[in-house]
C-alpha positions in Angstrom: -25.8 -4.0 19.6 -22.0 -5.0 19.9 -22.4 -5.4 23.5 -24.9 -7.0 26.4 -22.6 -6.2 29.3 -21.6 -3.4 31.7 -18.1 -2.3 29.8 -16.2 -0.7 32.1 -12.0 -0.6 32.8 -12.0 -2.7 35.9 -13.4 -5.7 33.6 -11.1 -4.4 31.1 -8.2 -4.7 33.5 -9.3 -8.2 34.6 -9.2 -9.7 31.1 -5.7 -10.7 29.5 -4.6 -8.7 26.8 -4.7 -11.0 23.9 -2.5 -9.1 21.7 -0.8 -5.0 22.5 -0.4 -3.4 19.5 1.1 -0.4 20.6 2.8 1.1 24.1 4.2 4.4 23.7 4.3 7.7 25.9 1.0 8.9 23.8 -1.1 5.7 24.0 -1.2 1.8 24.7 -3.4 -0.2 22.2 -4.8 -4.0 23.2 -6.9 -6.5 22.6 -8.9 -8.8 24.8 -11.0 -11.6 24.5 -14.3 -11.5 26.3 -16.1 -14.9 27.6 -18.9 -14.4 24.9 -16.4 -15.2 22.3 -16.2 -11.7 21.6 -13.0 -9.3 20.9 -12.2 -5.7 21.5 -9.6 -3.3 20.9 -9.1 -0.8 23.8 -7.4 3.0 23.3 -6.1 4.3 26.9 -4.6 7.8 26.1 -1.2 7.3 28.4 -0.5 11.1 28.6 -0.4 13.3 31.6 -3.4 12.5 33.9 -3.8 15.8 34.9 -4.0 17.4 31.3 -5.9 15.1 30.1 -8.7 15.8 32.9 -8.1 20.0 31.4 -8.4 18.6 28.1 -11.7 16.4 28.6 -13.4 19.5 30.3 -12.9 21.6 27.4 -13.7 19.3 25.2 -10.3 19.3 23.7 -9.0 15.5 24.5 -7.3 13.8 21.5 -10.0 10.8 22.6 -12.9 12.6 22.0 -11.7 14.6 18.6 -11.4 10.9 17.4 -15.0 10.2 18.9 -16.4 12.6 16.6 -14.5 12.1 13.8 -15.5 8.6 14.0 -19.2 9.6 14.0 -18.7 12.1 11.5 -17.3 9.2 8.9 -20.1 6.7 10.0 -22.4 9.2 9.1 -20.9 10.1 5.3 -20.9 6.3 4.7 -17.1 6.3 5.7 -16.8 2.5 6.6 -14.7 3.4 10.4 -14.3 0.8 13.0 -17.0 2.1 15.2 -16.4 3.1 19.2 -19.0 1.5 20.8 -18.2 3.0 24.4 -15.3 5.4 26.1 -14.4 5.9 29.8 -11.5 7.8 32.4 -9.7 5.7 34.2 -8.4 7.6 37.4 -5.5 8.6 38.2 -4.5 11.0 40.9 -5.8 14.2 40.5 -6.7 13.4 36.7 -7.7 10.7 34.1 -6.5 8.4 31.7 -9.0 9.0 28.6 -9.8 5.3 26.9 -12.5 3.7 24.0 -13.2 0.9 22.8 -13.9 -0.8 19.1 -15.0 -4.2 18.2 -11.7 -6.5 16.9 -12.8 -6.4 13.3 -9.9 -7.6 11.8 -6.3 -7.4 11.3 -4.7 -4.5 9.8 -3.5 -4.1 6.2 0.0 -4.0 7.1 0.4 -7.5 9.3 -1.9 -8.8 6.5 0.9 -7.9 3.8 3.6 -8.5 6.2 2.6 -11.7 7.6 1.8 -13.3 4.5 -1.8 -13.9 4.2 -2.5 -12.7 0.7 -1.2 -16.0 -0.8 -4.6 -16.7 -2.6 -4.3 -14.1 -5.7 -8.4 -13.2 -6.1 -8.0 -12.4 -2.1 -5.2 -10.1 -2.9 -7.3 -8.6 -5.6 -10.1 -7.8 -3.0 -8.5 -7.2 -0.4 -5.9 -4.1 -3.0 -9.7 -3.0 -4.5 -11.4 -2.7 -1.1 -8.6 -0.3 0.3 -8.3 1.5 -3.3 -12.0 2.2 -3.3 -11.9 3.6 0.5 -9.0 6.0 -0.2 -10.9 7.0 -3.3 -14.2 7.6 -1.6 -12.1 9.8 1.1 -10.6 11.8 -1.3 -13.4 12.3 -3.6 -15.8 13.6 -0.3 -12.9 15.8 0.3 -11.4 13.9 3.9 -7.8 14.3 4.2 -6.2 11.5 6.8 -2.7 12.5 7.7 -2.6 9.2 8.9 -3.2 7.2 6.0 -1.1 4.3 6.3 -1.3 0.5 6.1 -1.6 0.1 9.7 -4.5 2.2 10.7 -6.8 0.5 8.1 -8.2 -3.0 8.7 -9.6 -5.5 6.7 -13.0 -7.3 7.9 -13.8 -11.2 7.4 -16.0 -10.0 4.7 -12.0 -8.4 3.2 -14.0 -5.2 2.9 -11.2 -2.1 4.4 -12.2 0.2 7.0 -10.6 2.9 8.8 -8.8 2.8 12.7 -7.6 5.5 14.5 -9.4 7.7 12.9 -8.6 11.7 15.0 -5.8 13.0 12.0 -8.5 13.2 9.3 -9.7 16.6 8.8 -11.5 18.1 5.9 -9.2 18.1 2.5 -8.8 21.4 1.5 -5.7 21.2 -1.3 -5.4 18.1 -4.4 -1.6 18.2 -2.7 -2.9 16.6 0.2 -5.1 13.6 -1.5 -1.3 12.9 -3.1 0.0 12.9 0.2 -2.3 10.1 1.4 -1.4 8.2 -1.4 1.8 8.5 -1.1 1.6 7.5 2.2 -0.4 4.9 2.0 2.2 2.9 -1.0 4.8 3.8 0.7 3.4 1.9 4.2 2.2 -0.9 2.0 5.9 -1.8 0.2 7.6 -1.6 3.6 4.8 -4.3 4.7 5.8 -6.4 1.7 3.4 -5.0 -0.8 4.7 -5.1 -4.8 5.1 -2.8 -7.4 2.2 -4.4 -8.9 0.4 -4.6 -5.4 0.3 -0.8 -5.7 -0.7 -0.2 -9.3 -3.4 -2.2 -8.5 -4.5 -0.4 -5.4 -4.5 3.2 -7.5 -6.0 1.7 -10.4 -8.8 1.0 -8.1 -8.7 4.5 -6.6 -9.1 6.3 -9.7 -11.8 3.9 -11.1 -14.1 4.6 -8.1 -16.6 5.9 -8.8 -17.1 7.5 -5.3 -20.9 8.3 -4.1 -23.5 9.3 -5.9 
């Protein structure tokens, strides 16, 4: 179990955010720092209250198409950053929708970016763990519109796994699984990433050897 206690948005609201990540007219993205020594990322869909309560009753909320895309992953082996609880937040006549992860990590982009791939056999890792992810997507025929350095993180153990997880869909064209890649290099150079960063990452991707 990642949690013991009641989670709910009032606690949420009391805590600090440690870090925001993200404030825009779709969502606002946080982290806070529980007592327990524990972290959390919160979600909170910022969208019109009101559609978002229309949306939730037909079960057509951006919040809960990533819900199920999460478990959908989790349950094909996908490594995901699991949502271990959701909630609406009132607000006049509707909701805001929100979830929560465990902080697992920082992401592939601020890792690149921030300079924290000095030691070269942690580079290695870290270039083979998200090559072998994207390969394993691909090769089980998931298509992530989002795949980009800043929606995968990498855990203490440097293993990659998957954030924000709603644009993946089921690949349907060998187009598309370029289009990730693509995606994905061209995310990783902006963060810093090299030439030889990248060849390293899609040498990776083609040699895995996806499941069984």
């Amino acid at each position: 179990m990642w949690m013991d206690h009641a989670f709910d948005m009032t606690w949420v609201q009391q805590c600090e955010p440690a870090q925001v990540y993200k404030h825009d007219g779709r969502s606002r993205v946080w982290r806070i720092d529980a007592p327990d020594g524990r972290s959390y990322v919160i979600k909170r869909f910022e969208h019109s209250p009101l559609r978002q309560r229309l949306a939730l009753s037909l079960g057509l909320h951006p919040g809960q198409r990533e819900l199920r895309m999460a478990h959908r992953l989790e349950s094909a082996d996908i490594p995901v950053a699991p949502i271990i609880t959701t909630g609406q937040e009132p607000q006049g006549l509707g909701f805001q929708f929100w979830l929560a992860t465990p902080h697992l990590g920082i992401s592939l982009h601020n890792i690149f970016n921030q300079g924290h791939l000095t030691d070269p056999d942690r580079r290695v890792r870290v270039l083979d763990a998200v090559g072998q992810l994207t390969g394993t997507l691909i090769r089980q025929r998931w298509f992530n519109r989002d795949h980009k350095a800043s929606n995968i993180v990498i855990d203490d153990r440097d293993q990659a796994r998957l954030i924000d997880v709603g644009a993946v869909r089921r690949l349907r064209r060998r187009l598309s699984a370029s289009r990730m890649l693509a995606n994905l290099s061209q995310t990783l150079t902006q963060a810093g990433a090299t030439p030889g960063d990248i060849a390293r990452l899609l040498k990776a991707y083609s040699t895995d050897p996806g499941p069984d």
